[in-house]
Steps between C-alpha positions, in 0.01 A plus 500: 500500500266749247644638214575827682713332730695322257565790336643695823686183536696472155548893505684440882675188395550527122303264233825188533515522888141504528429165260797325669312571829171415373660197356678398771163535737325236278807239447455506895191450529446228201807324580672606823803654331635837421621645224865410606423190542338512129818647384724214691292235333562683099913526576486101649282430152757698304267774407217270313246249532586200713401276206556675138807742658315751293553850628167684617320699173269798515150353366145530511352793720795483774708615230618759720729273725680152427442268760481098519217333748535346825448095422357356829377198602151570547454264721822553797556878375833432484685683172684293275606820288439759227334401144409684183160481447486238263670253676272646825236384284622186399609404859104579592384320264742149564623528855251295644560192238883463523425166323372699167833690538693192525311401128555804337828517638554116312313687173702756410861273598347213259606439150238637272619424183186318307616223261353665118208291402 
């Protein structure tokens, strides 16, 4: 769509209908889901991240609209749920080495008191 129809667009639907519209084209075609669906997934996950529980923030250049990303397996497609983007970013970075997660996992439940020298 060009600018000038995006504009005829937002003045016929108004600026929130349009962006849930807009944003409910592309969760469907990235993931398969709507933007119910989204909004199912948020009220199961109590309204934050499935792993920190942290609520959704306005950041960065999105700072117009609080939303969490859709975790997928990249692999089977299939959604797992909705993450803040750090721990999007952390689950991209470890997903594929559960045995790293295990480790750190071990780390940070260890005893890390250092005897003095």
């Amino acid at each position: 769509m060009n600018k000038r129809g995006i504009e005829r667009a937002k003045a016929r639907l108004g600026d929130s209908a349009y962006n849930r519209r807009r944003r409910d084209r592309r969760l469907n075609e990235l993931y398969g889901i709507g933007i119910e669906d989204y909004d199912r997934i948020l009220a199961g996950q109590g309204g934050g991240c499935a792993i920190c529980d942290k609520p959704p923030v306005l950041v960065g250049r999105m700072a117009n609209r609080a939303t969490l990303v859709v975790d997928h397996d990249h692999e089977t497609g299939a959604i797992r749920g909705l993450l803040c983007n750090p721990c999007n970013l952390m689950m991209g970075r470890y997903d594929s080495d559960p045995d790293f997660v295990s480790r750190l996992l071990d780390y940070v439940q260890r005893d890390h008191r250092v005897a003095a020298a």
